[in-house]
N, CA, C and O of each residue as an XYZ file, in Angstrom:
344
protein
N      35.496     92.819     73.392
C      35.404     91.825     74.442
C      36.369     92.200     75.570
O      37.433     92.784     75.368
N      35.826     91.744     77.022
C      36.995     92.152     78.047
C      38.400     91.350     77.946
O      38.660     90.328     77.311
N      39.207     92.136     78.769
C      40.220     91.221     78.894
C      40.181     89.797     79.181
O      39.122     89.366     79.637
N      41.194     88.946     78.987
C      41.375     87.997     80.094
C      41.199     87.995     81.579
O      40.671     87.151     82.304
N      41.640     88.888     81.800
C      41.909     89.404     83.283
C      40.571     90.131     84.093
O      40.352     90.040     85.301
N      39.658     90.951     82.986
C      38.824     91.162     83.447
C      37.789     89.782     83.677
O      37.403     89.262     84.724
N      37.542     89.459     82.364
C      36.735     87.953     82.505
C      37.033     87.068     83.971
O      36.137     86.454     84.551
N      38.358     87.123     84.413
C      38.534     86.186     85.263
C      38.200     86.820     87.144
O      37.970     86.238     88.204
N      38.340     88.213     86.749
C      38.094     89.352     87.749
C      36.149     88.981     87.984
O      35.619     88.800     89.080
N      35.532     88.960     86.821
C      34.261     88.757     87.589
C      33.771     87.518     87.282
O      32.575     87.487     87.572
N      34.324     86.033     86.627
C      34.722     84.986     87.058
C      34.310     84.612     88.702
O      33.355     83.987     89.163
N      35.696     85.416     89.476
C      36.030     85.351     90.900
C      34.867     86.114     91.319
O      34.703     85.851     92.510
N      34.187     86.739     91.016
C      33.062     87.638     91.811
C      31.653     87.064     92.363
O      31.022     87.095     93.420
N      31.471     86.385     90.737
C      30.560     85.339     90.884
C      30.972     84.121     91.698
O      30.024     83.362     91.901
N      32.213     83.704     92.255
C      32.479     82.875     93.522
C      32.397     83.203     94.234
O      32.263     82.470     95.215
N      32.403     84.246     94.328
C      32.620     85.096     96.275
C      31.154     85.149     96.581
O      30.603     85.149     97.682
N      30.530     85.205     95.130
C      28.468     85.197     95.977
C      27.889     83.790     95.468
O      26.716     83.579     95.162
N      29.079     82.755     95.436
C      28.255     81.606     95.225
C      27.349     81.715     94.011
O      26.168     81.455     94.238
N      27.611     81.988     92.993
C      26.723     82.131     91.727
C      27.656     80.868     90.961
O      28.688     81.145     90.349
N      27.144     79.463     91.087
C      28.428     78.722     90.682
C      28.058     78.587     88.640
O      28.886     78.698     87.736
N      26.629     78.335     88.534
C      26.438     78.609     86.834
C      27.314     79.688     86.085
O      28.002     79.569     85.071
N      27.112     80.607     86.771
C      27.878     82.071     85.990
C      29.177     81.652     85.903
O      29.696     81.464     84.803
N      29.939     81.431     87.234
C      31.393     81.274     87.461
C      31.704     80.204     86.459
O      32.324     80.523     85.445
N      31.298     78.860     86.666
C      31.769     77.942     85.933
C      32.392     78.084     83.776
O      33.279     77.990     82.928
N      30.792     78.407     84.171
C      30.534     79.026     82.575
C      32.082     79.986     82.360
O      33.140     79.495     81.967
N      31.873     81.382     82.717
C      33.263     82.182     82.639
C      35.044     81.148     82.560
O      35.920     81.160     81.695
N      34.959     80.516     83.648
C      35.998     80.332     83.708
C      36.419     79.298     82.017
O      37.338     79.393     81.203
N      35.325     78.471     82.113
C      35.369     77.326     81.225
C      35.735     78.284     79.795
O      36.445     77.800     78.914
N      35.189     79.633     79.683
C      34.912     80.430     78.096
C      36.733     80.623     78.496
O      37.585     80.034     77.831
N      37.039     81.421     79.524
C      38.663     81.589     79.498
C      39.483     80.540     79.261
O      40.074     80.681     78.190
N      39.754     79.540     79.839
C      40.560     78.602     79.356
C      39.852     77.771     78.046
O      40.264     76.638     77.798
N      39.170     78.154     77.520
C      39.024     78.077     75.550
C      39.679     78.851     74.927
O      40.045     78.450     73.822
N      40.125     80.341     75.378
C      40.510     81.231     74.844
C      42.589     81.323     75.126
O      43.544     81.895     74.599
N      42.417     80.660     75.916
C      43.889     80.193     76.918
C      43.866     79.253     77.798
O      43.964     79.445     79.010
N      43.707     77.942     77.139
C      44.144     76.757     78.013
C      45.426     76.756     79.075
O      45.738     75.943     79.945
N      45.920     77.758     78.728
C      47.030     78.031     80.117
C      47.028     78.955     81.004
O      48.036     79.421     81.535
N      45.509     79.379     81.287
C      45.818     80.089     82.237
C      45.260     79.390     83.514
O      44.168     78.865     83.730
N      46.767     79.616     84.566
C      46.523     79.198     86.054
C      45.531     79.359     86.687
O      44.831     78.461     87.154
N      45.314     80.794     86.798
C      44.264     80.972     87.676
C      42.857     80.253     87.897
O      42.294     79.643     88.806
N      42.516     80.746     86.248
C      41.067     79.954     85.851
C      40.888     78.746     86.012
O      39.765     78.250     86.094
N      42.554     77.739     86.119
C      42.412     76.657     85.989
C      41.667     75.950     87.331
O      40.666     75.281     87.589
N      42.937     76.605     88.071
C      43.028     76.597     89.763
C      41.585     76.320     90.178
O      41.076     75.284     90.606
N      40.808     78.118     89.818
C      39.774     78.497     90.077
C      38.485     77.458     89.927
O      37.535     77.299     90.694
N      38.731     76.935     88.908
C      37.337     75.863     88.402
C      37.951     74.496     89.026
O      36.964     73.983     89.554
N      38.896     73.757     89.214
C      38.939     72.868     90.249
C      38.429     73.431     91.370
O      37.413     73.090     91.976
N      39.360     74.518     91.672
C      38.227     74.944     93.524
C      36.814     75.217     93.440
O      36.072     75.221     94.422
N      36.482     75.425     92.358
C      34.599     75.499     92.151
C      34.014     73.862     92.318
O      33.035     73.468     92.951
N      35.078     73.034     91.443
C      34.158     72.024     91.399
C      33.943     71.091     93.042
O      32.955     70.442     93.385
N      35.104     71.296     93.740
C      35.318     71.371     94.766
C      34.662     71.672     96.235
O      34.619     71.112     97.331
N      34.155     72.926     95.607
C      32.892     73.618     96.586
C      31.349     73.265     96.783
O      30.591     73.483     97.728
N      31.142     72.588     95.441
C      30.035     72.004     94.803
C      30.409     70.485     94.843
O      30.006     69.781     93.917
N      31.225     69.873     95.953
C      31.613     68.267     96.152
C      31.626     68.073     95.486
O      31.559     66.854     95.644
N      31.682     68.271     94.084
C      32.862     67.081     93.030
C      34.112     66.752     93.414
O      34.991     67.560     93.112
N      34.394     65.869     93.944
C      35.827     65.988     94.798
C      36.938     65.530     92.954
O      37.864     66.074     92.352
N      35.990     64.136     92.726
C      36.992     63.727     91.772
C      37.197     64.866     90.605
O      38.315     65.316     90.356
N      35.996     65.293     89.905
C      36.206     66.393     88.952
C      37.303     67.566     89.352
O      38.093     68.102     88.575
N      37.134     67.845     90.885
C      37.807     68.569     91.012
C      39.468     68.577     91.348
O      40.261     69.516     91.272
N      39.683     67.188     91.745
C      41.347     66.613     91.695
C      41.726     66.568     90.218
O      42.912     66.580     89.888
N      40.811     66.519     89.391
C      41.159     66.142     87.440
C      41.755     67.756     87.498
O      42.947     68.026     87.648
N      40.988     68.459     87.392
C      41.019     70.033     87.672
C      42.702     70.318     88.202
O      43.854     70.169     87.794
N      42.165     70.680     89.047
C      43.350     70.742     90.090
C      45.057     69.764     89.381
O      46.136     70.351     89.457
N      44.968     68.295     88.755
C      45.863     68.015     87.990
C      46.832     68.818     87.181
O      48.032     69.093     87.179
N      45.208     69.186     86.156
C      45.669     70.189     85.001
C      45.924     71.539     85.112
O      46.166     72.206     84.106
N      45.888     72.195     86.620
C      46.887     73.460     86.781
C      47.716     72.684     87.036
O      48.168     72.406     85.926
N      48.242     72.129     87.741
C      49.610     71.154     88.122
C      50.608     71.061     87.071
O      51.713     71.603     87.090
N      50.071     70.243     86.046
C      50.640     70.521     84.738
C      51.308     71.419     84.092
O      52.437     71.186     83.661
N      50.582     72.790     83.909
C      50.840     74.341     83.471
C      52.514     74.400     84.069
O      53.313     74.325     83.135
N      52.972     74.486     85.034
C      53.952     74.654     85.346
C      54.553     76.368     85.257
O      55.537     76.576     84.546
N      53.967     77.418     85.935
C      53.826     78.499     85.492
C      54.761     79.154     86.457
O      55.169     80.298     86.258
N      55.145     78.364     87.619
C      56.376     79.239     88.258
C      55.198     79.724     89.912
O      55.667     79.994     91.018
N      53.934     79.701     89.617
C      53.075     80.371     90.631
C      53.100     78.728     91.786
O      52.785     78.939     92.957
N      53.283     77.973     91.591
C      52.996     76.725     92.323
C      54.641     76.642     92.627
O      55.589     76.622     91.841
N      54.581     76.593     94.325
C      55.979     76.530     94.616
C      56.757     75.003     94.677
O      57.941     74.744     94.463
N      55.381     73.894     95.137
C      55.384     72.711     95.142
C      55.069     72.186     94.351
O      54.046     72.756     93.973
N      55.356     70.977     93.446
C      54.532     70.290     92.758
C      53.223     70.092     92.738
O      52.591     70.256     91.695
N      52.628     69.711     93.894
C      51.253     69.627     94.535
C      50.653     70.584     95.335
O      49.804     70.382     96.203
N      51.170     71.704     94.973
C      49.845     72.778     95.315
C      48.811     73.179     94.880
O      47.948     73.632     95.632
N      48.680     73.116     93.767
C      47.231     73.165     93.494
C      46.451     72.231     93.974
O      45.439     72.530     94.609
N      46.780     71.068     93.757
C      46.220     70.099     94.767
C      46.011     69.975     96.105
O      44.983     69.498     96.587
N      47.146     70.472     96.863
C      46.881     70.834     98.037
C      45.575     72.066     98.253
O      44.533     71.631     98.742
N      45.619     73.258     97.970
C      45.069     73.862     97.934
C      43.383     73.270     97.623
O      42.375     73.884     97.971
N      43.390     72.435     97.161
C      42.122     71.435     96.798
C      41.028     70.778     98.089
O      39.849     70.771     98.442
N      42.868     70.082     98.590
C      42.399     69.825     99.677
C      41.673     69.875    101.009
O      40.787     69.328    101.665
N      42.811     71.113    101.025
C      42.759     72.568    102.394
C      41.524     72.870    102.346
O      40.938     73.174    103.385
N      40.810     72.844    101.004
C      38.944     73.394    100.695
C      39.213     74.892    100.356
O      38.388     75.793    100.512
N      40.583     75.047     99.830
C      40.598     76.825     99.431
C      40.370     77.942    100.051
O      40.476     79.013     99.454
């Protein structure tokens, strides 16, 4: 199986061409495999986001908040970043 890193590498690929089934799916299989990873987390709030789930995507966006991984300089950046529309 690929990495983490790869998984999340074409994850992001399938966002960049708007393929939101594929993306979602990926990201959702990574954080099963690592509920802590930022990125993916980040990543699938800003999906749900793109696709106007606003609320799904503030829940989202919460739970990187949470992680506390050192990558969020503010408390509310991931959230911000939510906001901004990514």
């Amino acid at each position: 199986m690929a990495s983490l890193q790869d998984q999340y590498d074409d994850a992001m690929f399938d966002f960049s061409t708007a393929d939101y089934g594929p993306r979602d799916r990926k990201l959702k299989v990574i954080l099963a495999e690592d509920p802590k990873h930022f990125d993916a987390q980040l990543s699938l709030g800003m999906a749900y986001y793109r696709k106007g789930e606003y609320a799904t995507a503030i829940a989202e966006g919460h739970k990187a908040e949470k992680l506390k991984t050192g990558r969020a300089t503010r408390p509310y950046e991931p959230v911000a970043v939510l906001y901004e529309g990514g």
